[in-house]
C-alpha positions in Angstrom: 179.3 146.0 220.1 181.6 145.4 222.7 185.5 145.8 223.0 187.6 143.6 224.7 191.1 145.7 225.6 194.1 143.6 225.1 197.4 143.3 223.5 196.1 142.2 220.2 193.4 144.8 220.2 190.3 142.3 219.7 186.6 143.7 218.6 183.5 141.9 218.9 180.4 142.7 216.9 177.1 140.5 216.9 174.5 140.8 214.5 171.0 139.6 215.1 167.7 139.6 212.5 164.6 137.9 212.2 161.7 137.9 210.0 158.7 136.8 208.4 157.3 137.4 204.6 153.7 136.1 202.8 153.7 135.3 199.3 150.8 134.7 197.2 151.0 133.8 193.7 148.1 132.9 190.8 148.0 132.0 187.4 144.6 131.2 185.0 143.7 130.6 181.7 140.6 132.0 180.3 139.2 133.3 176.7 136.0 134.0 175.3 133.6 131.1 173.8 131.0 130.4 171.2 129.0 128.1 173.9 125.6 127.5 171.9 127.9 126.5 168.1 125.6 123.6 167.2 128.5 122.0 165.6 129.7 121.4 169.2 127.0 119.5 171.3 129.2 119.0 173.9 129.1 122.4 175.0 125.7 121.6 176.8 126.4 118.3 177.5 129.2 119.9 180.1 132.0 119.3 177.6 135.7 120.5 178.1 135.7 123.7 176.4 139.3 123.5 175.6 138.6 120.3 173.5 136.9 122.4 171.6 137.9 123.5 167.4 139.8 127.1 167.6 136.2 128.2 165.9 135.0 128.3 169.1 137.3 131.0 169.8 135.8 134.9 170.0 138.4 136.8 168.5 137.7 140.9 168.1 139.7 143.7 168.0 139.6 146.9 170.1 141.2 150.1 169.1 142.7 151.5 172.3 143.0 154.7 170.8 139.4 155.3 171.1 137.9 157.2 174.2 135.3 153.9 174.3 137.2 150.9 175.4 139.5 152.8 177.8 136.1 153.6 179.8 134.3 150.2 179.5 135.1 146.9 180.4 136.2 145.0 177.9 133.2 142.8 176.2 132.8 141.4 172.7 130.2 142.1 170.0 126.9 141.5 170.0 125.9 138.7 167.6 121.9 137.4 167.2 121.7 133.8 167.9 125.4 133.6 169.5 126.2 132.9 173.2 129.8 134.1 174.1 130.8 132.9 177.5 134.2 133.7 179.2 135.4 130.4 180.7 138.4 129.0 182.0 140.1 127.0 179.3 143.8 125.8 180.9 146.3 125.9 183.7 145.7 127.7 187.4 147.7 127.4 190.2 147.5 128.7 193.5 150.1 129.1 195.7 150.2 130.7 199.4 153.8 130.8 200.8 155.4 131.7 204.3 158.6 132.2 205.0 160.0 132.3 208.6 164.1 133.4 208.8 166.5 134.4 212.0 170.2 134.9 210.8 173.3 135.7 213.6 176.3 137.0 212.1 179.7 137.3 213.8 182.5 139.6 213.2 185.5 139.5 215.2 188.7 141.9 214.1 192.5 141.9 216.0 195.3 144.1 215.5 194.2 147.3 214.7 191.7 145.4 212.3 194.4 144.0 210.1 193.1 140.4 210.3 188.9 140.1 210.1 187.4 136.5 210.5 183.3 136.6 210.2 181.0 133.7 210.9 177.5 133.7 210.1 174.2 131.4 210.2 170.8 131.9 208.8 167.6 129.3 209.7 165.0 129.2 206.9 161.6 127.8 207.2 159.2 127.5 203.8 155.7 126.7 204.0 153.5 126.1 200.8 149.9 125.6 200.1 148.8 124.9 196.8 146.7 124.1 194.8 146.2 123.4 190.6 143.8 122.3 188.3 142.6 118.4 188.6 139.5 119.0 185.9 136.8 121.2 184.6 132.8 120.9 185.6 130.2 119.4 184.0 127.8 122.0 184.2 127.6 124.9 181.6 130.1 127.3 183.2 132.6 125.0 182.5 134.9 126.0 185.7 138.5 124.9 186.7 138.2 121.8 189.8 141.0 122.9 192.1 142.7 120.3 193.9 146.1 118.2 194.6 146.8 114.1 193.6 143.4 114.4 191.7 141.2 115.3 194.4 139.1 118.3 194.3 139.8 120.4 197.0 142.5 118.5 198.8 145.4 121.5 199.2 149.4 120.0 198.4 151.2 121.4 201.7 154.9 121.3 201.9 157.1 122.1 204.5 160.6 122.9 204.0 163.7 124.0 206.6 166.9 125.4 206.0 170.3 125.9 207.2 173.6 127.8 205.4 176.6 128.8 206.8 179.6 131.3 205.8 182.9 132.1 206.8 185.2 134.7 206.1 189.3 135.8 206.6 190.8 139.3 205.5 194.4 139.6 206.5 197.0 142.2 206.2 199.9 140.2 207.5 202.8 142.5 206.7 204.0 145.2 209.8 204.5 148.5 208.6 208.4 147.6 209.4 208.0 145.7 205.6 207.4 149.6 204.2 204.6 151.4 202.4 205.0 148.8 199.2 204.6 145.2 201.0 202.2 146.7 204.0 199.0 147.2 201.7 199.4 143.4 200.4 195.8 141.4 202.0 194.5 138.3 201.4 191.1 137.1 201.5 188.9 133.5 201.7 185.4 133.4 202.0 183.6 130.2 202.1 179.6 130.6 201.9 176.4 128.5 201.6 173.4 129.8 200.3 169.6 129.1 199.1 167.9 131.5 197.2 163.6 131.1 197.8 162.0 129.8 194.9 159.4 132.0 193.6 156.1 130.6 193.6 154.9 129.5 190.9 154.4 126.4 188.9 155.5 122.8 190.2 157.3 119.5 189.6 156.2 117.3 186.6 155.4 115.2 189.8 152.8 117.0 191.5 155.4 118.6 194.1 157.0 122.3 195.1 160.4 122.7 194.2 163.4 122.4 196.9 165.2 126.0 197.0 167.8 126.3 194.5 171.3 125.7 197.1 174.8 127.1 196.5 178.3 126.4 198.0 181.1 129.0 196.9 184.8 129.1 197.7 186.7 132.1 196.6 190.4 133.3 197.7 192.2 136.3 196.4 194.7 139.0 196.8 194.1 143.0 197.4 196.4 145.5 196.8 196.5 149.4 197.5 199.7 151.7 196.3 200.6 154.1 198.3 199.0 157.8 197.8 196.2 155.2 196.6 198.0 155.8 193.5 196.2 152.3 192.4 193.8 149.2 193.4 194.3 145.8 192.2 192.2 142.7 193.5 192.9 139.0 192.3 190.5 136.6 193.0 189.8 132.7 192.2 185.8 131.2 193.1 184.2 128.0 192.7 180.9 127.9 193.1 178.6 124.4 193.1 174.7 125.5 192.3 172.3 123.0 193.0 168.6 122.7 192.0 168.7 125.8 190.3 165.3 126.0 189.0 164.0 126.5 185.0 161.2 126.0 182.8 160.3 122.4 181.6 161.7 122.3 178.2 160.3 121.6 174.7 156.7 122.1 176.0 155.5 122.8 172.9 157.0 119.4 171.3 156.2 117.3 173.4 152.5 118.7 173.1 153.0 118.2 169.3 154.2 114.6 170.0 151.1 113.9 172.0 148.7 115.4 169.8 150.1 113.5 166.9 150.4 110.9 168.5 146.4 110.6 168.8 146.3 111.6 172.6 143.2 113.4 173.7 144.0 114.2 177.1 144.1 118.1 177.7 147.4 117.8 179.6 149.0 116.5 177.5 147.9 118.2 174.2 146.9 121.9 174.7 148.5 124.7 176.5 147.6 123.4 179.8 149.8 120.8 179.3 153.6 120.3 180.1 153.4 123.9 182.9 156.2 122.4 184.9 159.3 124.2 186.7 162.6 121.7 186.0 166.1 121.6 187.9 169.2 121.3 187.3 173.1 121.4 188.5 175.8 123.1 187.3 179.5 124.2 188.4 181.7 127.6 188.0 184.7 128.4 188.4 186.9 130.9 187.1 188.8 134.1 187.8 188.5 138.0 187.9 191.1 140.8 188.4 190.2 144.3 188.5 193.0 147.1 188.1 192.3 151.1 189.4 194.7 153.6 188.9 194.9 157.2 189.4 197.9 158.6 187.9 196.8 161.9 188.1 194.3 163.6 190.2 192.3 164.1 187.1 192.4 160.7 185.7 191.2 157.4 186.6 192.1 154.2 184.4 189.9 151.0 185.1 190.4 147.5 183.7 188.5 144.4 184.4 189.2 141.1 183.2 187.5 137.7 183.8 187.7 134.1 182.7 185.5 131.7 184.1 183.7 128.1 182.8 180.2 127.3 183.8 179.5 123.8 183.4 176.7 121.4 183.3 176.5 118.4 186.4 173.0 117.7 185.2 170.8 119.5 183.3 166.5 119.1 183.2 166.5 116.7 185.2 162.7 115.8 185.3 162.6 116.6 181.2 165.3 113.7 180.8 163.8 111.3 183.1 160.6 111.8 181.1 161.4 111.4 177.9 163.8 108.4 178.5 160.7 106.7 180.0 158.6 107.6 176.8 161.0 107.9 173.8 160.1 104.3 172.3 156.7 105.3 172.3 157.6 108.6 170.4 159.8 106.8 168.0 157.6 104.4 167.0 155.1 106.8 166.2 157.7 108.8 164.3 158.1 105.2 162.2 154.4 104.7 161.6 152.4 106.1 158.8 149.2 108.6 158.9 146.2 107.0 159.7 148.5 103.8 161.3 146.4 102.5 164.8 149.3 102.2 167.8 148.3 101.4 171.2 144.5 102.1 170.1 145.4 105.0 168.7 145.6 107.0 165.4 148.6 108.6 164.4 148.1 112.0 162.7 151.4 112.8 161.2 154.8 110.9 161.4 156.6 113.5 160.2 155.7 116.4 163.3 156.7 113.7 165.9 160.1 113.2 164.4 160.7 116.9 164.0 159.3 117.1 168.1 161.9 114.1 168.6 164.9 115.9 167.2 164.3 119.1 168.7 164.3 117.6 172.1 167.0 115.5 171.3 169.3 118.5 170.0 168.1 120.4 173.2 169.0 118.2 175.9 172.1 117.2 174.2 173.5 120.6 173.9 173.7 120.3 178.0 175.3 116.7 178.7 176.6 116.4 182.3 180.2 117.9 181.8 179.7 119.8 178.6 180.3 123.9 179.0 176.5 125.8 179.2 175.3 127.8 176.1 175.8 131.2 176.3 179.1 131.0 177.8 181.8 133.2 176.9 185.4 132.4 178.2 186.9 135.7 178.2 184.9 139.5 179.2 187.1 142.3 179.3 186.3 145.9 180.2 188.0 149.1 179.9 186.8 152.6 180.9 188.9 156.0 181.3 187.4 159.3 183.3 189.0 162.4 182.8 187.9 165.3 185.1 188.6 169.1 184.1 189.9 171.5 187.7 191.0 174.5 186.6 191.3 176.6 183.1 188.3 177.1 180.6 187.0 173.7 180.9 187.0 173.6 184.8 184.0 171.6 185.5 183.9 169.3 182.8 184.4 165.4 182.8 184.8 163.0 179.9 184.5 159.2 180.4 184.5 156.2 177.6 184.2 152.6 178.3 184.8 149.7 176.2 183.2 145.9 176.5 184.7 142.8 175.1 183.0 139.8 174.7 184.2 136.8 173.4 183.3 133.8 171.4 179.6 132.7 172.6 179.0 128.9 172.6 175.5 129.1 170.7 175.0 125.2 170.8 176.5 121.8 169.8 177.4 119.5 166.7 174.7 117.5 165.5 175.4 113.5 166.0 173.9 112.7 162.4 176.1 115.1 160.3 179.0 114.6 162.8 178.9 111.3 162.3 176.9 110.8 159.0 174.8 108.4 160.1 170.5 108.0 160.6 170.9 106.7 163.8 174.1 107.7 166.1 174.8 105.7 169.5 174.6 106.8 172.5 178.3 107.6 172.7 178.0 109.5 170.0 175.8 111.8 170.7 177.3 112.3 174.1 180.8 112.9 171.9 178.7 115.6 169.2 177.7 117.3 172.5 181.2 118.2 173.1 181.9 119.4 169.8 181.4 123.0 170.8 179.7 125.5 168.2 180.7 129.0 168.5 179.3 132.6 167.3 181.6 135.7 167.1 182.7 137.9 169.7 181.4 141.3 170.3 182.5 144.5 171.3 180.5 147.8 172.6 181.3 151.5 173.3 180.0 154.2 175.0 181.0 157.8 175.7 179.7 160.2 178.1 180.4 164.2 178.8 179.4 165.9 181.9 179.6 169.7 182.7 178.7 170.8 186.4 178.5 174.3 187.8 177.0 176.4 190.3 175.2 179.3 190.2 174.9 180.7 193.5 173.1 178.0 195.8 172.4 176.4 192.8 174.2 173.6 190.6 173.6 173.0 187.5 174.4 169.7 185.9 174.5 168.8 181.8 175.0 165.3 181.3 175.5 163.6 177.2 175.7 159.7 177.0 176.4 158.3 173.7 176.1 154.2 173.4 177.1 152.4 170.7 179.3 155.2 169.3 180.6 153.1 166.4 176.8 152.5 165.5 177.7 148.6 164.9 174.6 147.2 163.7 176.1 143.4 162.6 174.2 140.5 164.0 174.7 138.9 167.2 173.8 135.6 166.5 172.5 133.2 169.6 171.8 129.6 168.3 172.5 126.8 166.2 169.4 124.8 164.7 168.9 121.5 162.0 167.8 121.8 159.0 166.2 118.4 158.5 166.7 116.9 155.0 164.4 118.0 151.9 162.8 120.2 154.6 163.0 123.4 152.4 161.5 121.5 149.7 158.0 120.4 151.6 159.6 116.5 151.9 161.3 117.2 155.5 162.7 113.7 157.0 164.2 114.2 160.5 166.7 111.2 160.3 167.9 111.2 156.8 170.7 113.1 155.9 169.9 113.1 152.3 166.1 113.4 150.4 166.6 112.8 146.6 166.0 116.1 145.1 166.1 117.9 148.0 168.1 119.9 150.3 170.8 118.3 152.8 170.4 118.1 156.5 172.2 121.2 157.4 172.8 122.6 160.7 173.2 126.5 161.1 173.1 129.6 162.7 169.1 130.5 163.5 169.1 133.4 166.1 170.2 136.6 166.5 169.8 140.1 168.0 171.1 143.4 167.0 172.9 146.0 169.2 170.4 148.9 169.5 171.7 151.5 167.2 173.8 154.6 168.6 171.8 156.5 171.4 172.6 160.3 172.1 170.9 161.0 175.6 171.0 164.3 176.8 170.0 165.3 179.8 169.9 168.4 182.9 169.8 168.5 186.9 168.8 171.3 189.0 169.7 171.2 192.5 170.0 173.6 195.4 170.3 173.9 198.9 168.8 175.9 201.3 169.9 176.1 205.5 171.2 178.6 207.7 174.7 178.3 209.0 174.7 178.3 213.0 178.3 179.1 214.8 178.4 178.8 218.1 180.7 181.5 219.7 182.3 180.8 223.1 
């Protein structure tokens, strides 16, 4: 720090940091097998053990609460004329990561620091070295080849670099000359850029590491401060733009279905090896938030928060769109086909699975069309708490505090283009119109309550504390998501484009997920402190 002595009172203060950080991160799949199952030649032929029936599986059950197991490693049974072998059976990774930083930081402040302006700038520099499963061996012990593009061995290496910036203004424009109720007034701006590192783990559906997930935020407000700090009230408006913020591949587990029913053989495509990908996407907030404080007395202290803001989608899985727009004929014409129908040299298994695969992606990825507000997104979050602090009298040493959270109505999902439309087969416009036709679940609200007694005892303090949450025990579902009933599905005759199955039940759409609110808690619990030190005066 250094102090430049002038009229408008300037301080300097530079910030310097630099570092370096290791990451290593590893994932395998492994389970027990039947390896000698003469059903299964395969096995010594050097097959792919996880093309093998689930009866090849070892399953056994340990009782933990025995003094055994906890000692031993963990082994099956012994079985004459079996051979259990414990093999890899589907996705690895392996991922070594360094991360080199430096970051300076400026803060300069004038006039008695009643205007603040901070600059800052950090340098990132990621460096990855994976590697992921390519194969399995021929021989016996059936182990995972580890390798990049398909070639054993060969480790993916990527290099990224990375630059944000941020700014920053607090001013208190108003002289004391303005008095003690137009002084306190301050405004504020921040502007920021940001990149969070990606944890390692799992890559692109293209073979590569993620990009680290970037942010620009703009956010201006207004701070307050009555005099005798009597209250606190801040104002403030942000818009944030997230980019690449990084998610799970979506609808693994139908688009394995689709494959397997689809006759596919292929292990990465049809078993849980398959579909392991990390996916991106983009989306945009903005909103505000205003927080109130007051202290009316020196015993009391009011809070209230209140905050409206939209999060909404720029583009949403972006590699799980791209994909299945490149392969959705393919899945709909199996969907059309009948069991036991040859497509492409193939044999479809069942018509019926794909189509339900088809429509659950469908519904997923149109409940987050570019410019549609995210699921679980509440417009509205209020909270209210009150603290109440006994000084004097009987009850000196007590405090009492309650809070109350309100949540509003949750978006849980969108309309369904068939029953929004009544039709088999809606256009694209009209699915990208049902995916604005917002489905909400009720709001919520919680409570808590808290008592606190604290006193001393000599050079020691006691201190009994009682939390109660959910004091009004509510125990009424929260409900989280909107699914389709297909048509004459409750009736064993489901059909994922019809709206009607003579006979049967309508396609529906409905609530199909909830949680409960954990019911009313009474926590109780006691501190013990003290202090011990000798008091030195020095006596002139």
């Amino acid at each position: 720090k250094f102090e430049i002595p002038k009229w408008f009172d300037m301080n300097q203060r530079l910030t310097f940091n630099a570092g370096t950080r290791t990451d290593l991160y590893e994932a395998w799949t492994r389970a027990w097998k039947w390896v000698n199952n003469p059903n299964a030649p395969d096995w010594t032929a050097g097959g792919n053990p996880i093309n093998q029936s689930n009866s090849d599986t070892l399953r056994y059950r340990i009782y933990w609460d025995q003094p055994g197991p906890k000692l031993a490693p963990v082994l099956p049974p012994t079985v004459n004329g079996m051979t259990f072998r414990n093999v890899d059976t589907g996705f690895a990774a392996l991922n070594d990561r360094k991360l080199t930083y430096g970051q300076i930081y400026s803060q300069t402040t004038f006039f008695d620091d009643k205007l603040a302006i901070s600059l800052g700038a950090r340098r990132d520099k990621i460096e990855d070295d994976t590697l992921s499963n390519i194969g399995f061996t021929t021989d016996p012990n059936h182990t995972i080849i580890m390798g990049t593009s398909g070639v054993a061995g060969k480790h993916g290496t990527n290099k990224t670099l990375k630059t944000s910036k941020n700014a920053g203004i607090v001013a208190y424009p108003f002289p004391e000359k303005f008095g003690p109720w137009i002084t306190p007034i301050g405004f504020v701006f921040n502007y920021s850029q940001n990149f969070s590192i990606p944890p390692t783990g799992n890559q692109l559906i293209n073979g590569k590491n993620p990009d680290p997930p970037y942010a620009e935020t703009k956010d201006f407000g207004i701070r307050y401060s009555m005099p005798n700090n009597k209250a606190f009230l801040t104002v403030t408006h942000y818009n944030t733009d997230q980019l690449g913020t990084l998610g799970t591949f979506g609808n693994a587990g139908d688009f394995r279905n689709i494959y397997l029913n689809l006759g596919y053989t292929d292990p990465n495509l049809t078993t849980s090896q398959g579909f392991n990908f990390r996916d991106t996407s983009s989306t945009k907030l903005e909103g505000w938030e205003t927080e109130l404080t007051a202290n009316p007395t020196r015993n009391l202290t009011l809070t209230a928060n209140y905050s409206h803001n939209i999060v909404k989608t720029v583009i949403d899985s972006i590699d799980r769109r791209s994909f299945y727009a490149a392969n959705a004929a393919e899945y709909r014409a199996g969907a059309a086909a009948t069991t036991g129908q040859i497509i492409n040299g193939r044999t479809i298994l069942d018509p019926v699975i794909i189509q339900q695969a088809i429509t659950n992606i469908e519904n997923s990825l149109n409940g987050s069309t570019a410019g549609t507000i995210q699921n679980q997104f509440r417009a509205h979050r209020i909270n209210l708490a009150a603290a109440y602090g006994f000084s004097e009298g009987m009850l000196k040493g007590f405090r009492v505090n309650g809070g109350v959270q309100y949540r509003s109505h949750y978006k849980a999902g969108s309309r369904d283009a068939r029953l929004k439309f009544q039709t088999t087969a809606p256009t694209v416009l009209q699915t990208t119109a049902a995916a604005f036709d917002y489905l909400w679940t009720d709001p919520t609200i919680d409570t808590s309550l808290g008592v606190t007694y604290t006193r001393r005892f000599g050079k020691y303090q006691a201190r009994f504390q009682l939390n109660v949450t959910n004091v009004l025990n509510d125990d009424s579902p929260r409900f989280t998501g909107y699914g389709v009933i297909n048509a004459g599905q409750l009736n064993g005759a489901s059909d994922g484009n019809a709206l009607t199955v003579a006979g049967k039940n309508l396609r529906r759409q409905g609530v199909n997920n909830f949680v409960q609110p954990d019911p009313r808690k009474v926590t109780f619990s006691r501190t013990l402190s003290c202090s011990f030190g000798r008091a030195i005066v020095a006596r002139k």
